[in-house]
PDB file of N, CA, C and O in Angstrom, chain B, residues numbered from 101:
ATOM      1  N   UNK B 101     -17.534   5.599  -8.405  1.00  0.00           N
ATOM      2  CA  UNK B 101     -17.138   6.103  -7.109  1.00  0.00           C
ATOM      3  C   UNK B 101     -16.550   7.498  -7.290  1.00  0.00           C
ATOM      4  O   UNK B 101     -15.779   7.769  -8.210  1.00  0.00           O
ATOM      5  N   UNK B 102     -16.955   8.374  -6.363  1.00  0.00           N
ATOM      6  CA  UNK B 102     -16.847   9.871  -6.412  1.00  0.00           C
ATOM      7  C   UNK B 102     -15.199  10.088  -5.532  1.00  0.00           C
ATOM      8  O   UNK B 102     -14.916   9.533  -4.470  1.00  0.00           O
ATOM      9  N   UNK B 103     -14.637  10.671  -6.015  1.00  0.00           N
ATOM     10  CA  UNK B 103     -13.015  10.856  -5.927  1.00  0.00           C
ATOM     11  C   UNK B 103     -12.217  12.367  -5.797  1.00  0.00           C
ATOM     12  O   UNK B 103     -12.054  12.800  -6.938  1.00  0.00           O
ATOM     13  N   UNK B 104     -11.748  13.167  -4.918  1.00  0.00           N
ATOM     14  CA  UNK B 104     -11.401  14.721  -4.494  1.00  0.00           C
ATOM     15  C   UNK B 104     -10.380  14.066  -5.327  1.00  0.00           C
ATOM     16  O   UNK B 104      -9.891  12.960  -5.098  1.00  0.00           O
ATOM     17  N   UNK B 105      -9.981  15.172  -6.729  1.00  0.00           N
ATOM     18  CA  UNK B 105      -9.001  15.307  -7.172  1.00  0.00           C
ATOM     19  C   UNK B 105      -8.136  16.017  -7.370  1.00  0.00           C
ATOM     20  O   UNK B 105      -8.472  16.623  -8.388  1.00  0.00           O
ATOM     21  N   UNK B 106      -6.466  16.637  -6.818  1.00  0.00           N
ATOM     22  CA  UNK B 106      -5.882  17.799  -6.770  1.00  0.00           C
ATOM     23  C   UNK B 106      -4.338  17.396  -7.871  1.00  0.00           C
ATOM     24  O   UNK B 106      -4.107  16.401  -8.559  1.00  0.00           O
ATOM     25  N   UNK B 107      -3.718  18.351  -7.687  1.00  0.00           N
ATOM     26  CA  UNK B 107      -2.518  18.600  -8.523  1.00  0.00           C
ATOM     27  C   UNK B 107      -1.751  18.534  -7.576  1.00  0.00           C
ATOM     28  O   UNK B 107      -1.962  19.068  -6.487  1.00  0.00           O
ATOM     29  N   UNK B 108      -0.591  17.756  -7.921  1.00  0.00           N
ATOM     30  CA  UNK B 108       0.704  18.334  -6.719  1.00  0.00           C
ATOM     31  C   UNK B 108       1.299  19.566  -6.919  1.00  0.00           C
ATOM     32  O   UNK B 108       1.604  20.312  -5.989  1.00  0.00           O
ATOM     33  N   UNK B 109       1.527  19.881  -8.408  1.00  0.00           N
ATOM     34  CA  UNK B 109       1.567  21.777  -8.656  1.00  0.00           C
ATOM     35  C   UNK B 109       0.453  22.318  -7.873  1.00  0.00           C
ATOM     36  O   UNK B 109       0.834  23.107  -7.007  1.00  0.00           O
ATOM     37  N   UNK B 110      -0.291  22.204  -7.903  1.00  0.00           N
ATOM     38  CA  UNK B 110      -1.573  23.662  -7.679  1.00  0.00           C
ATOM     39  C   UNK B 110      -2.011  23.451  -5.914  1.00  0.00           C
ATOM     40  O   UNK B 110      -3.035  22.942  -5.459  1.00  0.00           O
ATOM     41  N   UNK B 111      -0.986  23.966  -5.270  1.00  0.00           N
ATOM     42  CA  UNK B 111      -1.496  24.041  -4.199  1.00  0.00           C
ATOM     43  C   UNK B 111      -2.553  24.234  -3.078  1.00  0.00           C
ATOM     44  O   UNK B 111      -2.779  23.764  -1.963  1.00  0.00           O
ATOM     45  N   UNK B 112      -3.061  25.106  -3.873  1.00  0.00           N
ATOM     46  CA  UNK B 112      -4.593  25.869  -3.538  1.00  0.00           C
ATOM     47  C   UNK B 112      -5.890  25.296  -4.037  1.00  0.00           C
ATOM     48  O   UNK B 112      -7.058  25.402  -3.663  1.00  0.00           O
ATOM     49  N   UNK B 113      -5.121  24.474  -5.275  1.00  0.00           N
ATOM     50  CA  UNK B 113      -6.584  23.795  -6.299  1.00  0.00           C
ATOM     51  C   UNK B 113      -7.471  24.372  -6.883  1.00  0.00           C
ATOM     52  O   UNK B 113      -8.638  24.062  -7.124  1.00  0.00           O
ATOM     53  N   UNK B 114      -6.645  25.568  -7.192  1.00  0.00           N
ATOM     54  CA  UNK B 114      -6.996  26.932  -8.039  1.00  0.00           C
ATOM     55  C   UNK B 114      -7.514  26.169  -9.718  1.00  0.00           C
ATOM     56  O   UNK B 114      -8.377  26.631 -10.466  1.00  0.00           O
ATOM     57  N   UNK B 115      -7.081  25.520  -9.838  1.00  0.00           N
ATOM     58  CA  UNK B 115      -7.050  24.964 -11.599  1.00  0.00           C
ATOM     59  C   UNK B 115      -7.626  24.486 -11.696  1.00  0.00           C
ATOM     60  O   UNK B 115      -7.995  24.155 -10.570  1.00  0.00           O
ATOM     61  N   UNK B 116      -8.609  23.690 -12.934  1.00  0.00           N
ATOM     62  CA  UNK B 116      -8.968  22.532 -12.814  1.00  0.00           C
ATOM     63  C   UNK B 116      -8.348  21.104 -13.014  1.00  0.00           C
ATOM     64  O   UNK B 116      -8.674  20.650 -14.111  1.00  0.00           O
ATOM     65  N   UNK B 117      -7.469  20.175 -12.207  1.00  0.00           N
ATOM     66  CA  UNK B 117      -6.454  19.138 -11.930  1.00  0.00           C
ATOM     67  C   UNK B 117      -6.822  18.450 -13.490  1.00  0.00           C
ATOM     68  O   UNK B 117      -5.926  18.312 -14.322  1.00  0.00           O
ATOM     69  N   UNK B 118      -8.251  18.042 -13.772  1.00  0.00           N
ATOM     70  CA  UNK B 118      -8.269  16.893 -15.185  1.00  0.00           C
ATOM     71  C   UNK B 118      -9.146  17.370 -15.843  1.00  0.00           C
ATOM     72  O   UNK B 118      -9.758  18.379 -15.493  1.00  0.00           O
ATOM     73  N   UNK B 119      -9.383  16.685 -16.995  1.00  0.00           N
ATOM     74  CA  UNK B 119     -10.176  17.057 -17.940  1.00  0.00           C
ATOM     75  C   UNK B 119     -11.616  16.426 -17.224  1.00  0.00           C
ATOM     76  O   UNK B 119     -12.520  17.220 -17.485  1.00  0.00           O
ATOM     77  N   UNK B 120     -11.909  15.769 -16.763  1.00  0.00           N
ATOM     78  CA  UNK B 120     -13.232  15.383 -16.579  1.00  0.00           C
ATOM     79  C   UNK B 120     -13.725  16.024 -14.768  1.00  0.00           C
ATOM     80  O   UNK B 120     -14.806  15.787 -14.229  1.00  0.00           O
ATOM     81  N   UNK B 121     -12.576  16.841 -14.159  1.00  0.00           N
ATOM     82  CA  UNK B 121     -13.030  17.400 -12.660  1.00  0.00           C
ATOM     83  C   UNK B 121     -14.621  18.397 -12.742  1.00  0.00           C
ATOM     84  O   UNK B 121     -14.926  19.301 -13.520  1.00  0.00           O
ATOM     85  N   UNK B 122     -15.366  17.802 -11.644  1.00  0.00           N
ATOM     86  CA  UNK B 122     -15.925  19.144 -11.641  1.00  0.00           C
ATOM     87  C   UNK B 122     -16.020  19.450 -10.047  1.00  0.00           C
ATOM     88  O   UNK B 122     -15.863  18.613  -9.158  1.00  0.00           O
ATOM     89  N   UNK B 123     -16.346  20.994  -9.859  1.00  0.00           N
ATOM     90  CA  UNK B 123     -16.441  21.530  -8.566  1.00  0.00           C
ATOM     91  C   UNK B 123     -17.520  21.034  -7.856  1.00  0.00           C
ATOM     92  O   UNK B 123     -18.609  20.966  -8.426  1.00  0.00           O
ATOM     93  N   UNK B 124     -17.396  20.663  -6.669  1.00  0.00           N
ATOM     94  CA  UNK B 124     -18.424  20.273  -5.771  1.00  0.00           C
ATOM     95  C   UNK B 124     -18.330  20.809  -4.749  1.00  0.00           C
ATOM     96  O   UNK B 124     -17.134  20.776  -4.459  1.00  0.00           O
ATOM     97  N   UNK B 125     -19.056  21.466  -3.746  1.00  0.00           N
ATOM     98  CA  UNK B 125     -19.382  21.945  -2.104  1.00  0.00           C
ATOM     99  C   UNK B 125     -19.096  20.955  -1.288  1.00  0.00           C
ATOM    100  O   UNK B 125     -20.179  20.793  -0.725  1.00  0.00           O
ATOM    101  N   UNK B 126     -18.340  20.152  -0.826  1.00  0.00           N
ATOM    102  CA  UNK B 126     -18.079  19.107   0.499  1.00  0.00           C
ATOM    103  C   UNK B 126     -18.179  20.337   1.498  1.00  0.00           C
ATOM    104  O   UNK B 126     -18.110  21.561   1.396  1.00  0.00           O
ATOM    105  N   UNK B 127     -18.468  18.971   2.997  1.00  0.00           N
ATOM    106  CA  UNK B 127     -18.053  19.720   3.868  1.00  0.00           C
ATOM    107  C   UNK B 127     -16.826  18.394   4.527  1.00  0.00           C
ATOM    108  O   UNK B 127     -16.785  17.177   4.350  1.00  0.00           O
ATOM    109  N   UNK B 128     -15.979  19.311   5.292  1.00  0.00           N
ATOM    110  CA  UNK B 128     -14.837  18.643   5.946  1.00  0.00           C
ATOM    111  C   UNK B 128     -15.272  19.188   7.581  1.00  0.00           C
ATOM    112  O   UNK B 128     -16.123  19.907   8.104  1.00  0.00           O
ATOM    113  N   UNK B 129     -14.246  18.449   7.935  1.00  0.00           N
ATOM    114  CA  UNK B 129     -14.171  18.591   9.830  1.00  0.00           C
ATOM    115  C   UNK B 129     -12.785  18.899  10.192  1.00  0.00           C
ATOM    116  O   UNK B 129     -11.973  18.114   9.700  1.00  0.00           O
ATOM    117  N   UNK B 130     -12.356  19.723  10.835  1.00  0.00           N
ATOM    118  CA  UNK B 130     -10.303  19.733  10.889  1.00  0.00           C
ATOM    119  C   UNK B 130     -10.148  19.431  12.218  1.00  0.00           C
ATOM    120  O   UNK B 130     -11.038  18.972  12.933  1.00  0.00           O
ATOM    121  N   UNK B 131      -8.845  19.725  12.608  1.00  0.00           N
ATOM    122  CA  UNK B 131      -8.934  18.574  13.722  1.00  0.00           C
ATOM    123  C   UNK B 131      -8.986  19.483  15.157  1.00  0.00           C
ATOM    124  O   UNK B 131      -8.096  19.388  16.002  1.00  0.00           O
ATOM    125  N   UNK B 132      -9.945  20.214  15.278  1.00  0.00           N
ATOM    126  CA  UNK B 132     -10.744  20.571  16.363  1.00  0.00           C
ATOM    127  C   UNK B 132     -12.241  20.709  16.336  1.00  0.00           C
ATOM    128  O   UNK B 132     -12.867  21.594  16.918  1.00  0.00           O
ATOM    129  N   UNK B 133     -13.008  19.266  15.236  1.00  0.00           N
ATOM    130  CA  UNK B 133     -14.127  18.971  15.372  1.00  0.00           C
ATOM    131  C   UNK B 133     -15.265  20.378  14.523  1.00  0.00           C
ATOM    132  O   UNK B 133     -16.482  20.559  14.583  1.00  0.00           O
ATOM    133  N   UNK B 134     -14.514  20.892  14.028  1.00  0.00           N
ATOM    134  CA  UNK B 134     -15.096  22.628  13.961  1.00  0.00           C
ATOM    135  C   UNK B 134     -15.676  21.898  11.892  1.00  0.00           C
ATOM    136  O   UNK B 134     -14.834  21.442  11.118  1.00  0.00           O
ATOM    137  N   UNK B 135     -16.852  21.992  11.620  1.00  0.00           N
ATOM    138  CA  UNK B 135     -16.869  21.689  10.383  1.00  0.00           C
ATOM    139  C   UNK B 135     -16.903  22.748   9.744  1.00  0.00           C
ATOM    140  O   UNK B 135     -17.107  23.718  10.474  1.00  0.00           O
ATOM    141  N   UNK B 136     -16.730  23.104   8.130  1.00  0.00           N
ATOM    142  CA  UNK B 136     -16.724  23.837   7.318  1.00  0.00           C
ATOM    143  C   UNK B 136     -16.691  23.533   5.745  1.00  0.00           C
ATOM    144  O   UNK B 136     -15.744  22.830   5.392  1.00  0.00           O
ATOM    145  N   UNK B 137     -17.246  23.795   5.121  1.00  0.00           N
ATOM    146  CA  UNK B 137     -17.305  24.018   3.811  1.00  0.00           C
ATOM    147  C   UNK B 137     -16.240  24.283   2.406  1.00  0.00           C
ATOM    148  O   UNK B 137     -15.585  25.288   2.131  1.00  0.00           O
ATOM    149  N   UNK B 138     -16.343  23.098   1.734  1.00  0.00           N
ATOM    150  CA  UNK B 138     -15.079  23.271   0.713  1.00  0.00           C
ATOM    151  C   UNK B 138     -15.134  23.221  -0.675  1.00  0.00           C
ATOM    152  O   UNK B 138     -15.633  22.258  -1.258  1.00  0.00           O
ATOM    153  N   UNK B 139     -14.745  24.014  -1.150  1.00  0.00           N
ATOM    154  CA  UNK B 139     -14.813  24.143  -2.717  1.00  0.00           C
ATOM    155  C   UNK B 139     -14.037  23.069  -3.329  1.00  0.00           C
ATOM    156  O   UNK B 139     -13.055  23.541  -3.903  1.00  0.00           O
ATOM    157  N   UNK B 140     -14.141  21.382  -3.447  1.00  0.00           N
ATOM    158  CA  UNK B 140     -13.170  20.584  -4.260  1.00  0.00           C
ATOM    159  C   UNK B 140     -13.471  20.449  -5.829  1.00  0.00           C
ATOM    160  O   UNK B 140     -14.529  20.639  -6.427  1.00  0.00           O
ATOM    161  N   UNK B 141     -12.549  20.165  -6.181  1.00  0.00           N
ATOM    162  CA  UNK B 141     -12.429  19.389  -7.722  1.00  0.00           C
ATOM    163  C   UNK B 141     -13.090  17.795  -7.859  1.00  0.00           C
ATOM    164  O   UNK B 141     -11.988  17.251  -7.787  1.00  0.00           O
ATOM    165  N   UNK B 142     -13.689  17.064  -7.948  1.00  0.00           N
ATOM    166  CA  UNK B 142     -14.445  15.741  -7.674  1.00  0.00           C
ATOM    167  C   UNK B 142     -14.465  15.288  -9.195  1.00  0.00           C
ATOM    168  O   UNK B 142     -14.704  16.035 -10.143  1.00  0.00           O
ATOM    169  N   UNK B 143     -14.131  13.742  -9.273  1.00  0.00           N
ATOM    170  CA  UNK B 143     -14.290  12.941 -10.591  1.00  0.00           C
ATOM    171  C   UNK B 143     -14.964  11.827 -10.230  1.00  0.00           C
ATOM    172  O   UNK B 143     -14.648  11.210  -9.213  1.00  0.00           O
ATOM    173  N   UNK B 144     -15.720  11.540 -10.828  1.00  0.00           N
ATOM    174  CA  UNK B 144     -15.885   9.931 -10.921  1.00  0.00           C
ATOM    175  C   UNK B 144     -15.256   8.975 -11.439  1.00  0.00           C
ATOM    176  O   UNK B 144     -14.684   9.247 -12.495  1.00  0.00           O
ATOM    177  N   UNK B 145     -15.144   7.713 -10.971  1.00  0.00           N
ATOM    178  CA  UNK B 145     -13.959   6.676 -11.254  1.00  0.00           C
ATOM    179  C   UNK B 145     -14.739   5.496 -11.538  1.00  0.00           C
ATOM    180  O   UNK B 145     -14.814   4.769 -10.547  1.00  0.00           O
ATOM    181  N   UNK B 146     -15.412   5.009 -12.667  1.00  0.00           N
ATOM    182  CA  UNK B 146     -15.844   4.029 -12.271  1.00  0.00           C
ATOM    183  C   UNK B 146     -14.889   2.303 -12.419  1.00  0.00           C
ATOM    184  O   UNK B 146     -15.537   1.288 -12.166  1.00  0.00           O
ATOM    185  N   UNK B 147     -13.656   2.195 -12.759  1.00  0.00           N
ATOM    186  CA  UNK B 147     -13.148   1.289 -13.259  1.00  0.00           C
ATOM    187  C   UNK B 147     -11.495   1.647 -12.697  1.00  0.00           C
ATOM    188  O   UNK B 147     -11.101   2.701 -12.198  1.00  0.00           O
ATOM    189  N   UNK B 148     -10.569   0.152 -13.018  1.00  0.00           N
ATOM    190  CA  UNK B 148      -9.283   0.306 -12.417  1.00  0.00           C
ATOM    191  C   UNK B 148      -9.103   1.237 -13.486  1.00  0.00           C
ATOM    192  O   UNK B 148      -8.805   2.405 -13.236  1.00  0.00           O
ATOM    193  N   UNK B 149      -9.285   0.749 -14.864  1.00  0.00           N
ATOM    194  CA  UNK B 149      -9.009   1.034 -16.089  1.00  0.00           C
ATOM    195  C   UNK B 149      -9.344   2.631 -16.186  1.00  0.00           C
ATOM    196  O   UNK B 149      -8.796   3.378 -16.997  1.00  0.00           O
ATOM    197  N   UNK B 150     -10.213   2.992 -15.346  1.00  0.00           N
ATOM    198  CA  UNK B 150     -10.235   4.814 -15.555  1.00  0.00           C
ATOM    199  C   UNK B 150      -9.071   5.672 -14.872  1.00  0.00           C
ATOM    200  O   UNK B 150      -8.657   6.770 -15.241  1.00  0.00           O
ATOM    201  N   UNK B 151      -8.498   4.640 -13.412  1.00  0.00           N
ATOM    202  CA  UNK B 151      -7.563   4.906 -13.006  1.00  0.00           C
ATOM    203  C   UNK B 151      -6.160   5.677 -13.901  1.00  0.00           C
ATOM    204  O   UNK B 151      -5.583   6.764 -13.945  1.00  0.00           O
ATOM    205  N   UNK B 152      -6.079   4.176 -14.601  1.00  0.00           N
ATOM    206  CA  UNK B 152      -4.506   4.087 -15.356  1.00  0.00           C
ATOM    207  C   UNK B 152      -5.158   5.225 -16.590  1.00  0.00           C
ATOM    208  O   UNK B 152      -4.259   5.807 -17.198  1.00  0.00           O
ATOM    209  N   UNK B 153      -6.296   5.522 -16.929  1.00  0.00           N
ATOM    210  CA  UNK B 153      -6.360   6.655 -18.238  1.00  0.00           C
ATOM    211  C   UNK B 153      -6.168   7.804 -17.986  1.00  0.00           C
ATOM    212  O   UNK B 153      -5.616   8.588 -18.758  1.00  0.00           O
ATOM    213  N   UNK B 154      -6.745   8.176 -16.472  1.00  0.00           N
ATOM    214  CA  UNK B 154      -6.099   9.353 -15.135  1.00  0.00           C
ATOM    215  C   UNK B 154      -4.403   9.461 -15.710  1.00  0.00           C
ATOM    216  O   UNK B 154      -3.834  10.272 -16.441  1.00  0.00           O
ATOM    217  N   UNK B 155      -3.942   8.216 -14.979  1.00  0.00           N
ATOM    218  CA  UNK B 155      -2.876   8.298 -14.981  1.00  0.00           C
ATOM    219  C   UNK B 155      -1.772   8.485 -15.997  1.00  0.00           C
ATOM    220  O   UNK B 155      -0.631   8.874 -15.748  1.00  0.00           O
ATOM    221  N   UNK B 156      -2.333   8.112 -17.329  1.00  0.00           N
ATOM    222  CA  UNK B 156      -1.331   8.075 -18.624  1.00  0.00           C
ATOM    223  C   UNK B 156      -1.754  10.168 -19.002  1.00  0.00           C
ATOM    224  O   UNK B 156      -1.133  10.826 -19.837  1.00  0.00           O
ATOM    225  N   UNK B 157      -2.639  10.597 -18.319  1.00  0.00           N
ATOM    226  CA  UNK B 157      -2.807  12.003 -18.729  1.00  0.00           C
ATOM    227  C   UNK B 157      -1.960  12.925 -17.785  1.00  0.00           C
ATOM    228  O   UNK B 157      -2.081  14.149 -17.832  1.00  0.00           O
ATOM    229  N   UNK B 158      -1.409  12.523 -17.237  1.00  0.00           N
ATOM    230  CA  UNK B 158      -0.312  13.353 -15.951  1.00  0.00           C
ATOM    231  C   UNK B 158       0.880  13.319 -16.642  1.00  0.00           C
ATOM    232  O   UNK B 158       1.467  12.544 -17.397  1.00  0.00           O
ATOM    233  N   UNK B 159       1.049  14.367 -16.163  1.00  0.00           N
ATOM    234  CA  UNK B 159       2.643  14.579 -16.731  1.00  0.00           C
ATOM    235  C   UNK B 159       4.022  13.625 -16.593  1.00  0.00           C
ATOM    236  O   UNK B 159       4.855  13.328 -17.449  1.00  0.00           O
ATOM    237  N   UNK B 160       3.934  13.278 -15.227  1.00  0.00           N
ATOM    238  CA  UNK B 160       4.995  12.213 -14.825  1.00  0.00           C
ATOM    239  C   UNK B 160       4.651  10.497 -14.851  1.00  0.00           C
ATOM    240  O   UNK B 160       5.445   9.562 -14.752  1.00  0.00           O
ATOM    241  N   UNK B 161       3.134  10.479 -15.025  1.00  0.00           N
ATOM    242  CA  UNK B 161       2.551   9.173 -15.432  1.00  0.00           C
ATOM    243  C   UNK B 161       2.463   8.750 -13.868  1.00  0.00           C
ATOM    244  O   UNK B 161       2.832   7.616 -13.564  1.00  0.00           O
ATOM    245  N   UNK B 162       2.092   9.433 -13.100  1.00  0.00           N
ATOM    246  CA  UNK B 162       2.183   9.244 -11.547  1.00  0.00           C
ATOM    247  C   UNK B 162       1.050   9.770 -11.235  1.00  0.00           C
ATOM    248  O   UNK B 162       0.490  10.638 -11.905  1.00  0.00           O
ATOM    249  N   UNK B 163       0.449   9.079  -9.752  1.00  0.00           N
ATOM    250  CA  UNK B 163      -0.960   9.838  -9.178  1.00  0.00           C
ATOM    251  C   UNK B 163      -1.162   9.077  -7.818  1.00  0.00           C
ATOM    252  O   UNK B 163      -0.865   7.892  -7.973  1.00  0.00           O
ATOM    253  N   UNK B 164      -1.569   9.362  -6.530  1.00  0.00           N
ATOM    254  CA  UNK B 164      -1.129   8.920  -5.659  1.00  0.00           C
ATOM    255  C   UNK B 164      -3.001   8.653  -5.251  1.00  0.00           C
ATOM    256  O   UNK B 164      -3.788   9.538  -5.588  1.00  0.00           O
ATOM    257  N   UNK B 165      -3.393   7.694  -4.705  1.00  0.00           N
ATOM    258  CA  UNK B 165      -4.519   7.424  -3.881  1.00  0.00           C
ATOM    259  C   UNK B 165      -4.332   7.409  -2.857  1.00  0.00           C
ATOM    260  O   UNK B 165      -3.340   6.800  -2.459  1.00  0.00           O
ATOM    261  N   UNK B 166      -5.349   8.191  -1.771  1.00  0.00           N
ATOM    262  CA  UNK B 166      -5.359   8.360  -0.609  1.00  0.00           C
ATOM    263  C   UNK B 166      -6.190   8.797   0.395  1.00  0.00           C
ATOM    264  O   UNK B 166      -6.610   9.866  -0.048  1.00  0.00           O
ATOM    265  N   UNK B 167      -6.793   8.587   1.714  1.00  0.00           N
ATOM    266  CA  UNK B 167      -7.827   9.121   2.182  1.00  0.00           C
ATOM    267  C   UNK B 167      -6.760   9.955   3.188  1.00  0.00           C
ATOM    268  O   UNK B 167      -5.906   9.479   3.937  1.00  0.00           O
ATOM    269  N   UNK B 168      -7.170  11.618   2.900  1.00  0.00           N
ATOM    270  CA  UNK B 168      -6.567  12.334   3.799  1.00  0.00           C
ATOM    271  C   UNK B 168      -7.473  12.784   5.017  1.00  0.00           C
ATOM    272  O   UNK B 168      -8.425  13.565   4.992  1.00  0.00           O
ATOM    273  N   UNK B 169      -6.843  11.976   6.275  1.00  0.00           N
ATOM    274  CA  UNK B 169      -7.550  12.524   7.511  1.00  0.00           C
ATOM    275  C   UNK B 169      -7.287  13.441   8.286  1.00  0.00           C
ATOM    276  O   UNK B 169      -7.847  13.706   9.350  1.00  0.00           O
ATOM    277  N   UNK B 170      -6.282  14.049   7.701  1.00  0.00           N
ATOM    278  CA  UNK B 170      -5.876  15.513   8.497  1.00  0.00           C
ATOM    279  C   UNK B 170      -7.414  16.429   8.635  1.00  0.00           C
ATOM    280  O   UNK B 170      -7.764  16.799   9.756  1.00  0.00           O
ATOM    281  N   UNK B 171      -8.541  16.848   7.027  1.00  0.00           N
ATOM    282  CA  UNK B 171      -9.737  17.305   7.400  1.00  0.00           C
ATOM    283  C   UNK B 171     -10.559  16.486   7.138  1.00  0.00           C
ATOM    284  O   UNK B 171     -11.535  16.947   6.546  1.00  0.00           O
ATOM    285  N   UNK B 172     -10.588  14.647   7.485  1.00  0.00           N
ATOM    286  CA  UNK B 172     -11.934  14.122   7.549  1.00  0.00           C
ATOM    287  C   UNK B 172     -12.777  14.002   6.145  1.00  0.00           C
ATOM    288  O   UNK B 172     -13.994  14.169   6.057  1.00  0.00           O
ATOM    289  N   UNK B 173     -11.855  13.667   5.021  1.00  0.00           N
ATOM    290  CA  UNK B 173     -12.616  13.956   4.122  1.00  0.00           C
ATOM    291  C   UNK B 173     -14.031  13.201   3.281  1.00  0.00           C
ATOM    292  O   UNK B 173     -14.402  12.069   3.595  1.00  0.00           O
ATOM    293  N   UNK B 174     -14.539  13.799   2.483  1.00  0.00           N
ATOM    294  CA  UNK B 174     -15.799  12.621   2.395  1.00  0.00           C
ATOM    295  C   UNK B 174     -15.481  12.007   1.195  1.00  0.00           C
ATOM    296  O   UNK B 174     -16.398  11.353   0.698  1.00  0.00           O
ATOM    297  N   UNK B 175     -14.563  12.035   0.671  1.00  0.00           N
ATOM    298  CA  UNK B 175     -14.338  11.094  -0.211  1.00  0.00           C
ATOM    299  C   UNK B 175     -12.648  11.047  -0.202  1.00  0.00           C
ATOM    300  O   UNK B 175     -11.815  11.784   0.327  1.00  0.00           O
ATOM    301  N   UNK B 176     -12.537   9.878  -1.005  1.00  0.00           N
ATOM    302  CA  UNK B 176     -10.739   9.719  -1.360  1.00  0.00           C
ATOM    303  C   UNK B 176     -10.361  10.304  -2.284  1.00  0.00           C
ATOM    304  O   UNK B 176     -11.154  10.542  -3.196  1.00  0.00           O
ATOM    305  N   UNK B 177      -8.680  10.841  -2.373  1.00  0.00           N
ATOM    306  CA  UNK B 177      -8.373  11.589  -2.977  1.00  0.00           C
ATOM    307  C   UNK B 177      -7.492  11.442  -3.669  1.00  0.00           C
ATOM    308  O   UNK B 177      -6.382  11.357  -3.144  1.00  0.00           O
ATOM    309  N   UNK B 178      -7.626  11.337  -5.324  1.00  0.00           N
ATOM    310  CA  UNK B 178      -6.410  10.690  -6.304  1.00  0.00           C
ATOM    311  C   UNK B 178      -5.527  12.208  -6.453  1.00  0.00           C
ATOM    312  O   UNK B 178      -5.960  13.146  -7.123  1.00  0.00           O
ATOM    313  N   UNK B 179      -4.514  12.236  -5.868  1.00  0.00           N
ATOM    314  CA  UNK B 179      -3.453  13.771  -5.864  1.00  0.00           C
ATOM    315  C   UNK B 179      -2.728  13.289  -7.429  1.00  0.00           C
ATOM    316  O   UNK B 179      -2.155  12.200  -7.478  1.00  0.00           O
ATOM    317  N   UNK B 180      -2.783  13.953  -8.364  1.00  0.00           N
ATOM    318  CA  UNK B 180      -2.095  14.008  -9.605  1.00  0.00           C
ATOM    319  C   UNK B 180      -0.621  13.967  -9.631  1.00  0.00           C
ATOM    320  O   UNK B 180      -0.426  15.181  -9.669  1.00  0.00           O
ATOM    321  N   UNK B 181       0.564  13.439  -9.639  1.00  0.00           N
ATOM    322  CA  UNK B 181       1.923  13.385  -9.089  1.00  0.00           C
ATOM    323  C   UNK B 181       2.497  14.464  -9.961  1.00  0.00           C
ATOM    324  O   UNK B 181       3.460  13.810 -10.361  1.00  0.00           O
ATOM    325  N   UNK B 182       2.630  15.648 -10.567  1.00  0.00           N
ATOM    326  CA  UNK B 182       3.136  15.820 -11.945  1.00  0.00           C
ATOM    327  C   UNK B 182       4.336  17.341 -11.301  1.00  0.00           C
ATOM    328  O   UNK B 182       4.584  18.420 -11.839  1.00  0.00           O
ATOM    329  N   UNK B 183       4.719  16.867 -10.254  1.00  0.00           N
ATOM    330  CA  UNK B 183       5.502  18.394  -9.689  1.00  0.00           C
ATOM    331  C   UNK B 183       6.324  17.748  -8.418  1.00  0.00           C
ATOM    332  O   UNK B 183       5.640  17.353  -7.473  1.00  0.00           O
ATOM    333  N   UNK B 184       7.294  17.660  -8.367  1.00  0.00           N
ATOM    334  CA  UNK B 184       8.633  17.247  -7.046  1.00  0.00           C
ATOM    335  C   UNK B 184       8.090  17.888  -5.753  1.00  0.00           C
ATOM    336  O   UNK B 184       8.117  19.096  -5.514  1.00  0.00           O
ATOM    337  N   UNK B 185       7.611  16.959  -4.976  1.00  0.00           N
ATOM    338  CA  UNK B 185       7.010  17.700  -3.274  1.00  0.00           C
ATOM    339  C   UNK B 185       7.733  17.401  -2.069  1.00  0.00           C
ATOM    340  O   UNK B 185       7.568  17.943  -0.977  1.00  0.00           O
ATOM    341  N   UNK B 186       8.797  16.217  -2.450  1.00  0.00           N
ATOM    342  CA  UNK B 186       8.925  15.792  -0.882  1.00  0.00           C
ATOM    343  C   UNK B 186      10.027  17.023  -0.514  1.00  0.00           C
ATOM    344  O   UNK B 186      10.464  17.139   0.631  1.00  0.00           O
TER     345      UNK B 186
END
């Protein structure tokens, strides 16, 4: 399963978040229906167990799953926990 992967440091998603990310073209929708085109970071996940190997490579041993619908996205998005956000 194909997975948008970001950094909680890298705001912009300037970096590459993991060792196995690669760039992909999505498109998103924001929330006035208007679609557009996005440069993400994308991994494949095939196992829980790839999860927790994600996870033991982060700095804080943290990583958050989530489908963000603020832009409609086409896939879910494991955010890397490794930087204080709230």
């Amino acid at each position: 399963m194909k997975f948008e992967v970001t950094r909680t440091s890298d705001l912009f998603n300037k970096e590459k978040p993991c060792k196995d990310a690669k760039r992909e073209i999505i498109k998103r929708i924001n929330h006035k229906d208007l679609q557009f085109e996005d440069n993400a970071w994308i991994i494949e996940i095939e196992t829980f167990e790839d999860v927790l190997k994600l996870t033991e490579e982060s700095v804080w041993k943290s990583v958050v799953i989530k489908m963000n619908t603020d832009l409609c996205q086409v896939y879910p998005e494991i955010e890397i926990y490794d930087d204080w956000r709230e």
